[in-house]
PAROBA-503531 format. One record per atom (N, C-alpha, C): chain; residue number from 1; atom name; residue in three letters; x, y, z. Coordinates in Angstrom, 1 decimal. Example, Ala and Ser with C-alpha at 12.3 -4.5 7.8 and 13.67 -1.06 7.14 Angstrom:
   cadena   num   atomo   residuo       px       py       pz
        A     1       N       ala     13.2     -5.7      7.8
        A     1      CA       ala     12.3     -4.5      7.8
        A     1       C       ala     13.2     -3.3      7.8
        A     2       N       ser     12.8     -2.2      7.1
        A     2      CA       ser     13.7     -1.1      7.1
        A     2       C       ser     12.9      0.0      7.9
//
This chain:
   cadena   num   atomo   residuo       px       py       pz
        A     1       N       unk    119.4    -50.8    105.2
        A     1      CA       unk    118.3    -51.6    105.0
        A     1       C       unk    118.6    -52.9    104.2
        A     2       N       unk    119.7    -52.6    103.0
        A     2      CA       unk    120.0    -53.8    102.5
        A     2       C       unk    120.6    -55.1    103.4
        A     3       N       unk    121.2    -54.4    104.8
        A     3      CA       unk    122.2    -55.3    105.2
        A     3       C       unk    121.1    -56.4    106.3
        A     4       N       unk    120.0    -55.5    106.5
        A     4      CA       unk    119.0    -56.1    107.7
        A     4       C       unk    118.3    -56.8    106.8
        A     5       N       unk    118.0    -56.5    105.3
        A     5      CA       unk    116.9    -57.9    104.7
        A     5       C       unk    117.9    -59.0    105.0
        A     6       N       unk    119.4    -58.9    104.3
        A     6      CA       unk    120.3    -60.3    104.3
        A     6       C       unk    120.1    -61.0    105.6
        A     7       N       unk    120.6    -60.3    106.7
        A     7      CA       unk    120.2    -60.7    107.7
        A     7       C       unk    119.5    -61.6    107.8
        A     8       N       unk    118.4    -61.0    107.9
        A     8      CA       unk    116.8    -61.6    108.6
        A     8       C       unk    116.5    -62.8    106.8
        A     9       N       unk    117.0    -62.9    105.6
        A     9      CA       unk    116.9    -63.8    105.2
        A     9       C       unk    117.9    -65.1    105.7
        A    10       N       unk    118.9    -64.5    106.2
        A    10      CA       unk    119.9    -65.8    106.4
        A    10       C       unk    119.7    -66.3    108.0
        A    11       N       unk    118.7    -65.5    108.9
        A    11      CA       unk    118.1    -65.9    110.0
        A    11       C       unk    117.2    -67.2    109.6
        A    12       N       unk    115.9    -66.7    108.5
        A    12      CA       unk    115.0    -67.5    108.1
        A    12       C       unk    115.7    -68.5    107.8
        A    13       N       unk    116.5    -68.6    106.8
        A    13      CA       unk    117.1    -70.0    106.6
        A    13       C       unk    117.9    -70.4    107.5
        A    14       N       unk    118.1    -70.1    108.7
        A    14      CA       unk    118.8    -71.1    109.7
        A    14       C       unk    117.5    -71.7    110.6
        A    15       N       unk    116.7    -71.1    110.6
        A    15      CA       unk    115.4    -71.6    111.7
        A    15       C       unk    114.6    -72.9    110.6
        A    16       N       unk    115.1    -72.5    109.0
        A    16      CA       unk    114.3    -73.7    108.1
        A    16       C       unk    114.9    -75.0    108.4
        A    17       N       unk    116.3    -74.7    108.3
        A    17      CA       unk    117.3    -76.1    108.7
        A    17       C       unk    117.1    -76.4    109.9
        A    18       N       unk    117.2    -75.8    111.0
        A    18      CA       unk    117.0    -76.4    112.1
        A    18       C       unk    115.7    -77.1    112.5
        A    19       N       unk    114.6    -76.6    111.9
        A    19      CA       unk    113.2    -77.3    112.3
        A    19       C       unk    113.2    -78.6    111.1
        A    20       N       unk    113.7    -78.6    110.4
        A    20      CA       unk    113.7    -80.0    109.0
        A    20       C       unk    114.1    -80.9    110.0
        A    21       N       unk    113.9    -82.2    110.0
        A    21      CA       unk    114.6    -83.3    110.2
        A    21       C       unk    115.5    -83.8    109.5
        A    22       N       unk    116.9    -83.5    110.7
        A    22      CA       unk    118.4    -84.3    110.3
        A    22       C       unk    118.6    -85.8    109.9
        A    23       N       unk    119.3    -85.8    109.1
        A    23      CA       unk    120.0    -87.3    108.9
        A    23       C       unk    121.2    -88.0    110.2
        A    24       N       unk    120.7    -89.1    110.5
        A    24      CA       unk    121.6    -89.7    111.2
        A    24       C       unk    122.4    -90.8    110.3
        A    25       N       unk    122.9    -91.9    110.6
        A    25      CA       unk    123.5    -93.4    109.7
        A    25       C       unk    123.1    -94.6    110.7
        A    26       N       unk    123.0    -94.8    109.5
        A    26      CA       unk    123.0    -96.8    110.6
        A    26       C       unk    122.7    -97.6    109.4
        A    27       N       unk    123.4    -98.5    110.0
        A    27      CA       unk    123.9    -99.9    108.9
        A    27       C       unk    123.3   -100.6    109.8
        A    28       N       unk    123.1   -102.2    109.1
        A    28      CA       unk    122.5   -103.5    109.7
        A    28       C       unk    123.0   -104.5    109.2
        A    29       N       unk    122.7   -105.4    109.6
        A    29      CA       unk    123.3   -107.2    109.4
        A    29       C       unk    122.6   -107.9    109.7
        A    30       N       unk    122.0   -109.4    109.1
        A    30      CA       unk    120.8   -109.9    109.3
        A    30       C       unk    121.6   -110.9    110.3
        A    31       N       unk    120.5   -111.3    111.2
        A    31      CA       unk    121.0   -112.6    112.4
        A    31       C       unk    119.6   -113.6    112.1
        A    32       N       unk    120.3   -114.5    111.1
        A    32      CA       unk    119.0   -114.8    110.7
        A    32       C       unk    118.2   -114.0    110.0
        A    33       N       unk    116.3   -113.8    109.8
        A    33      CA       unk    115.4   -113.1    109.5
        A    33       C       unk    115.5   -111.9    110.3
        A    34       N       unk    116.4   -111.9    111.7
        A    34      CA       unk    116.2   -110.5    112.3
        A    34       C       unk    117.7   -109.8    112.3
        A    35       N       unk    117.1   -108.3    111.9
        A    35      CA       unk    118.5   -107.6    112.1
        A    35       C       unk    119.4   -106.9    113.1
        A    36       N       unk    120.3   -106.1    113.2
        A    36      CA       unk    120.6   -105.7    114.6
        A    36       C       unk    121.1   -104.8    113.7
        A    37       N       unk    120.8   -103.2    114.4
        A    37      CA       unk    121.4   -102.3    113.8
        A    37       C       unk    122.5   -101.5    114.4
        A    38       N       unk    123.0   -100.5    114.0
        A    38      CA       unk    124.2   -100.1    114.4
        A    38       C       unk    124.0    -98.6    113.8
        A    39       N       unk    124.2    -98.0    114.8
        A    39      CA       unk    123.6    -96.3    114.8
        A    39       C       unk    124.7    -95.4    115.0
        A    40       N       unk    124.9    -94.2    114.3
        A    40      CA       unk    125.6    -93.0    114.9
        A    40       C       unk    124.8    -91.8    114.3
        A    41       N       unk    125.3    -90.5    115.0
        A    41      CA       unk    124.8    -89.9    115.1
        A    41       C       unk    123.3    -89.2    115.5
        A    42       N       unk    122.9    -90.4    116.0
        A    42      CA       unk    121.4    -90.4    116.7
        A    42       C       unk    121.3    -89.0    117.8
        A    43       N       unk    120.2    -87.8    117.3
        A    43      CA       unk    119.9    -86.6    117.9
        A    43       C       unk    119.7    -87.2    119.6
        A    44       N       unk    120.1    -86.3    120.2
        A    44      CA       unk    120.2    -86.9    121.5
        A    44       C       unk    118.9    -86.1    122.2
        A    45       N       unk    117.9    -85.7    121.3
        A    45      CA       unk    116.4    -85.5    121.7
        A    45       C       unk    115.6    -86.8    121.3
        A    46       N       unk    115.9    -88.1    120.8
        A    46      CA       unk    115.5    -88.9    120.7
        A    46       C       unk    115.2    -90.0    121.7
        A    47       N       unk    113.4    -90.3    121.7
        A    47      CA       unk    113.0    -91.1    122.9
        A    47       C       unk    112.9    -92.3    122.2
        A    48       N       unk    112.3    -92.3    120.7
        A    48      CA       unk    111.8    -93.6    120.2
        A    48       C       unk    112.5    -93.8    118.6
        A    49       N       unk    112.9    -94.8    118.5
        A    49      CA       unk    113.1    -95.3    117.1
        A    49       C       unk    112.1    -96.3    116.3
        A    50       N       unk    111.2    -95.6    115.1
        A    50      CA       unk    110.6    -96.1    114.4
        A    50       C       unk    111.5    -97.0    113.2
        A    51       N       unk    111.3    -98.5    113.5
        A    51      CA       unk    112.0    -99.1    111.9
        A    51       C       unk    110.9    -99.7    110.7
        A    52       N       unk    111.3    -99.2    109.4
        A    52      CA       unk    110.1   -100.2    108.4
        A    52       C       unk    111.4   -100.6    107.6
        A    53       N       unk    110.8   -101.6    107.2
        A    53      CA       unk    111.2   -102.7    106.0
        A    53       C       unk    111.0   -102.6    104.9
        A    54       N       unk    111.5   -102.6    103.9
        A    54      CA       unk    110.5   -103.0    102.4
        A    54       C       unk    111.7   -103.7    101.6
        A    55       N       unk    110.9   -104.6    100.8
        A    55      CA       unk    111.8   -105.6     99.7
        A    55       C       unk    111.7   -104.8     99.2
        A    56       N       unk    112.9   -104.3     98.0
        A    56      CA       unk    112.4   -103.5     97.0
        A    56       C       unk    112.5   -104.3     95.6
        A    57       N       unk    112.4   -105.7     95.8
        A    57      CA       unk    111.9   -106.3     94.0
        A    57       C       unk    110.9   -106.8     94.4
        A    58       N       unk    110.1   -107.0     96.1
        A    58      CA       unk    108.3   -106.8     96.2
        A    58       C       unk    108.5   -105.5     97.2
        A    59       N       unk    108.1   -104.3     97.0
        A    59      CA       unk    107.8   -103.0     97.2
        A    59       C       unk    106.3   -102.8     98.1
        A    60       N       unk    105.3   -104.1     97.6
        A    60      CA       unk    104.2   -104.3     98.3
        A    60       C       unk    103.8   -104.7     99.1
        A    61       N       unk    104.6   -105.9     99.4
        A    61      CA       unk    104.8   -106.6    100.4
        A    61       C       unk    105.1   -106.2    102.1
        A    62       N       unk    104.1   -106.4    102.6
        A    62      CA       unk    103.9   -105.3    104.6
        A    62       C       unk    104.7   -105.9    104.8
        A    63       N       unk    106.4   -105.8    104.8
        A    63      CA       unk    107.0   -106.2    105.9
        A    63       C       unk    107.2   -106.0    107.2
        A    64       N       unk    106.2   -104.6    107.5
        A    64      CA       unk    106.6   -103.6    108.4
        A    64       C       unk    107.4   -103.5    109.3
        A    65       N       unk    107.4   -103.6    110.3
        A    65      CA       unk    108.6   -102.7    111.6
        A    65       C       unk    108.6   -102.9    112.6
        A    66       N       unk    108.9   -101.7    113.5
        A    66      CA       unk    108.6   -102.0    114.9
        A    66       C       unk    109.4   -100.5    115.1
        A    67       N       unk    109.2   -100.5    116.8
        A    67      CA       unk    109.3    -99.4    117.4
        A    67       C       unk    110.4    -99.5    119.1
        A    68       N       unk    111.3    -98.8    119.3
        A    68      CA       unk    111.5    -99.4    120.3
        A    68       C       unk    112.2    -98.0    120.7
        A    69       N       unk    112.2    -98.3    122.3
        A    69      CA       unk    112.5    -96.9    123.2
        A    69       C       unk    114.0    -96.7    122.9
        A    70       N       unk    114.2    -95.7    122.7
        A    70      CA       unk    115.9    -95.1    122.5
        A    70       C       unk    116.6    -94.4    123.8
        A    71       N       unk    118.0    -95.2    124.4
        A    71      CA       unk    118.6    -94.4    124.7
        A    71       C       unk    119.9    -94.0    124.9
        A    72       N       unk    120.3    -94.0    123.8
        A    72      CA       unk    121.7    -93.9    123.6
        A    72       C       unk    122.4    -94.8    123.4
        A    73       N       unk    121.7    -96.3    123.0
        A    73      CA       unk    122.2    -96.7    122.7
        A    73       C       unk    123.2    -96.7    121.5
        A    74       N       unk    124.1    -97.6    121.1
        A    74      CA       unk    125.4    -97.2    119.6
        A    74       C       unk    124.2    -98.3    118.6
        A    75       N       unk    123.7    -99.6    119.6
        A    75      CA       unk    122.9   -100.3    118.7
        A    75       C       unk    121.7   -101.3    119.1
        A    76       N       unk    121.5   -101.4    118.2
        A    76      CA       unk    119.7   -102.0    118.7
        A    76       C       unk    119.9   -103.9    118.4
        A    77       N       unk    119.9   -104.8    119.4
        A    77      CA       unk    119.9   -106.0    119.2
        A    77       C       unk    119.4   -106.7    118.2
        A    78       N       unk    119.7   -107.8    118.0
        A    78      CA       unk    119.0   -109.1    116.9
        A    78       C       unk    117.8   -109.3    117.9
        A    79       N       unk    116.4   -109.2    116.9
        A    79      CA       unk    115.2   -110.0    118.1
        A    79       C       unk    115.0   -108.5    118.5
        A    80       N       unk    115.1   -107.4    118.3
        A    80      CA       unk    114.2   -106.4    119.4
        A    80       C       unk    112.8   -105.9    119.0
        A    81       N       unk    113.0   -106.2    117.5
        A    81      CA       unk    111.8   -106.0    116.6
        A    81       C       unk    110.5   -106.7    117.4
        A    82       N       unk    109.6   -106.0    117.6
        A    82      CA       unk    108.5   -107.4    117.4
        A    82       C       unk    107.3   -106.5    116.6
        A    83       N       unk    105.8   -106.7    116.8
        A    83      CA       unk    104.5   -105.6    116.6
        A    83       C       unk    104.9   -106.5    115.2
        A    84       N       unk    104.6   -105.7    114.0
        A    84      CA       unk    104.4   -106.1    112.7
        A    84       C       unk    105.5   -106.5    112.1
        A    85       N       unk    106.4   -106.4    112.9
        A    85      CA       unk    107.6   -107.2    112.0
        A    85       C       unk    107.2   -108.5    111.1
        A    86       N       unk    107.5   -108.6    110.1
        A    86      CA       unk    107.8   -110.0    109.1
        A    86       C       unk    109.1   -109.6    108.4
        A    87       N       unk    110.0   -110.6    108.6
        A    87      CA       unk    111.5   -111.0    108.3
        A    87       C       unk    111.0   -110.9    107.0
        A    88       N       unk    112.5   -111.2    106.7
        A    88      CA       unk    112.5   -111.4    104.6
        A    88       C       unk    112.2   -112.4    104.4
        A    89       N       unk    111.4   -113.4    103.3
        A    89      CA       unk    111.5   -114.7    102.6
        A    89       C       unk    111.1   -114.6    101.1
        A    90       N       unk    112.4   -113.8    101.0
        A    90      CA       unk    112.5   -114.4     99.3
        A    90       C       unk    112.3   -115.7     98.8
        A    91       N       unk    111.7   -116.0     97.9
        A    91      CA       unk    111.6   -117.7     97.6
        A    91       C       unk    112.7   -118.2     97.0
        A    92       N       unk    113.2   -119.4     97.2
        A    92      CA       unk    114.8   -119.8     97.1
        A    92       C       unk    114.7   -120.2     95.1
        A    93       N       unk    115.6   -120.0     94.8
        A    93      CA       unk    117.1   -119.4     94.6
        A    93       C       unk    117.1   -117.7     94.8
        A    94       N       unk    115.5   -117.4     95.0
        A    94      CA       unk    116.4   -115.6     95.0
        A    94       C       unk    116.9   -114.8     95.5
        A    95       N       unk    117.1   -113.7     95.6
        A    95      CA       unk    118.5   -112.9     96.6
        A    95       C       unk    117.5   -111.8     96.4
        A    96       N       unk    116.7   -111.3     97.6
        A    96      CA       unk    115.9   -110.0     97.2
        A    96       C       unk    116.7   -108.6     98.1
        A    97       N       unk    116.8   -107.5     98.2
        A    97      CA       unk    117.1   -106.2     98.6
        A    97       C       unk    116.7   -105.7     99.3
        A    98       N       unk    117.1   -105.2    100.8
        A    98      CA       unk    115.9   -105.0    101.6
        A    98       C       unk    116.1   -103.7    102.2
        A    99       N       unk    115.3   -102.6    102.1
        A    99      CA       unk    115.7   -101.0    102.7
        A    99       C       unk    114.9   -101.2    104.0
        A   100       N       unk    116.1   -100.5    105.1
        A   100      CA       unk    115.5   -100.2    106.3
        A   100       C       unk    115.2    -99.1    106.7
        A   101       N       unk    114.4    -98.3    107.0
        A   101      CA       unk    114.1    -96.9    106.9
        A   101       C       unk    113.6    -96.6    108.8
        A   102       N       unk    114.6    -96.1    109.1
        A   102      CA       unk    114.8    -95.3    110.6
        A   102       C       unk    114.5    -94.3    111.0
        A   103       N       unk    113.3    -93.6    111.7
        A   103      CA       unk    112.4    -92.6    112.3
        A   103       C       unk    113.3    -92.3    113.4
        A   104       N       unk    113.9    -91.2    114.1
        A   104      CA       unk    114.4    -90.8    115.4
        A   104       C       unk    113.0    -89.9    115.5
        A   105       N       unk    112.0    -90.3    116.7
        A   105      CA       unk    111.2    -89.2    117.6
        A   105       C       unk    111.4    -88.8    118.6
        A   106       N       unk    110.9    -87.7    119.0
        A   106      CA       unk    111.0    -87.7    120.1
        A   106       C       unk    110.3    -87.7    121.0
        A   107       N       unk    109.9    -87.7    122.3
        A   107      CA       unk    109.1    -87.7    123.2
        A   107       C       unk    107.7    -88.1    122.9
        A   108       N       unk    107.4    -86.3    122.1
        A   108      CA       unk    105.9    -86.4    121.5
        A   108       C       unk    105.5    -87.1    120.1
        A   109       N       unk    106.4    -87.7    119.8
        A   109      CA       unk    106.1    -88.1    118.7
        A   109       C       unk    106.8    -87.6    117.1
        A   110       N       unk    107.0    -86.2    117.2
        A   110      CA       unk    107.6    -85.6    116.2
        A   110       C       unk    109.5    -86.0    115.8
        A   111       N       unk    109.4    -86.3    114.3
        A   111      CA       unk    110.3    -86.5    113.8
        A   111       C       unk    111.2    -85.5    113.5
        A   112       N       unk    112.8    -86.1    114.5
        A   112      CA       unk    114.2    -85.6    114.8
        A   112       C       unk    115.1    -85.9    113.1
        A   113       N       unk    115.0    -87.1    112.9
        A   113      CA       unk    116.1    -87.0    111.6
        A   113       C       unk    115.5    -88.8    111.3
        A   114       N       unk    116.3    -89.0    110.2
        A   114      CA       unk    116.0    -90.3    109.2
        A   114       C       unk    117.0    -90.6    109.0
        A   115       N       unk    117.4    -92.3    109.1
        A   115      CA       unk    118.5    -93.0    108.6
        A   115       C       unk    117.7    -94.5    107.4
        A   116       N       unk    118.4    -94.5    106.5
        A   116      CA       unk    118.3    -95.5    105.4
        A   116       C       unk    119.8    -96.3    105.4
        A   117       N       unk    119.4    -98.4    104.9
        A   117      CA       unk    120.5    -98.8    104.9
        A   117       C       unk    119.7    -99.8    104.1
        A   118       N       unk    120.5   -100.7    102.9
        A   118      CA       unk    120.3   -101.5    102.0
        A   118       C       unk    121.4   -102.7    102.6
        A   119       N       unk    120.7   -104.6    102.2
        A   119      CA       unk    121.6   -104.8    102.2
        A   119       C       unk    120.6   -105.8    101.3
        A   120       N       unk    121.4   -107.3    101.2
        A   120      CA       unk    120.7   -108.5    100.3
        A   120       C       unk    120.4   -109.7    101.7
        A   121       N       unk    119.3   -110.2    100.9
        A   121      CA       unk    119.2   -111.3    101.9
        A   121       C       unk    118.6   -112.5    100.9
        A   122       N       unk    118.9   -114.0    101.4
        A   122      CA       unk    120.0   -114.0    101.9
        A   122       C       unk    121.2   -113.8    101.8
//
């Protein structure tokens, strides 16, 4: 009996991990106001990539994102953003911090895994 609870608890926790959404990576580089990102590990159930923006010394500020079909690509062009996208414009002299935050869905919508990347701009 003891050996069938371990079991069936170390079943449950493989069905917990596997239904969570995985981490992928991806880094970016600004081309100009627009980025191009650079992806690995992207779940190969993945139809759509959700991107958001945020300054994080303005946090408030809708930079928002955009959305674009996935497939297999390693990376997503300069310029593929469009919908709510607003670039960075820190006001000059400042150097603001910008987190990109990466949705892998799939098909129906449901979230595969999450990638984050920091860099400065300008």
């Amino acid at each position: 009996m003891k050996r069938f609870c371990l079991a069936a608890s170390f079943l449950a926790a493989l069905l917990l991990l596997s239904s969570e959404a995985r981490a992928f990576s991806m880094s970016f580089r600004w081309c100009g106001a627009s980025p191009e990102f650079r992806l690995r590990d992207v779940p190969k159930e993945t139809a759509t990539l959700d991107f958001h923006m945020q300054d994080l010394m303005v946090p408030s500020y809708p930079h928002g994102g955009g959305s674009v079909s996935y497939h297999g690509e390693a990376s997503i062009p300069c310029g593929s953003l469009g919908g709510s996208y607003r670039g960075p414009s820190p006001p000059p002299p400042q150097v603001h911090t910008y987190r990109w935050t990466v949705k892998a869905l799939d098909a129906s919508g449901k979230p595969l895994a999450t990638a984050t990347s920091e860099r400065k701009f300008p």
